[in-house]
N, C-alpha and C positions, 0 to 999 in steps of 0.2 A: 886670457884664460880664466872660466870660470871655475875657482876649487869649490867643491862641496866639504867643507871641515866637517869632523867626526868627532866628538868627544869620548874619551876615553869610558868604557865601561865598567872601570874602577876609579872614578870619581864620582866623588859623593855629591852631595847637595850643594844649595845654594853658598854655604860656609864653607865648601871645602877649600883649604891653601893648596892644595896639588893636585889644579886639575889641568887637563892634557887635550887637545886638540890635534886629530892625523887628517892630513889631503894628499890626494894623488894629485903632484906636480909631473909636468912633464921631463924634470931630470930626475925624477924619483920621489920620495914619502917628505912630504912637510910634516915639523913638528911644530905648536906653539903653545902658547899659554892663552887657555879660554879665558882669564879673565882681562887679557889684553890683545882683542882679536886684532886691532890695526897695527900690533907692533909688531917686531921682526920675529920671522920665524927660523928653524933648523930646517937645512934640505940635506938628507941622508937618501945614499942608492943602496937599492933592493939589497944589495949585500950588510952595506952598514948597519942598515935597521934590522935585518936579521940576526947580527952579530949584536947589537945592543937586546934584543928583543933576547937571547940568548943569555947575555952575559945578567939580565933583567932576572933571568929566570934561579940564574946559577945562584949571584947575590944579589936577596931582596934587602939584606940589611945594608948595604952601601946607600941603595938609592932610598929609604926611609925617610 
């Protein structure tokens, strides 16, 4: 399977420490970290990621 990664559109430049990578896998949304694309990622289903994606929204200062 060919993923197309995504970078997050709230990550910054070339220096940013927190930048975020999304794919459509076929059990649901990959997560990883764009500055280590060969290394392991997160697989979250449609529900999880929406439930983080959520909980993202509710508290941004946890995940700061």
């Amino acid at each position: 399977m060919n993923v197309q990664w995504r970078k997050s559109t709230h990550s910054g430049g070339v220096d940013d420490q927190h930048c975020v990578e999304l794919g459509r896998l076929s059990p649901g949304i990959g997560l990883r970290d764009s500055k280590d694309p060969a290394g392991a990622h997160l697989t979250l289903t449609p529900t999880e990621f929406a439930a983080l994606i959520t909980d993202l929204k509710k508290h941004p200062e946890l995940y700061a």
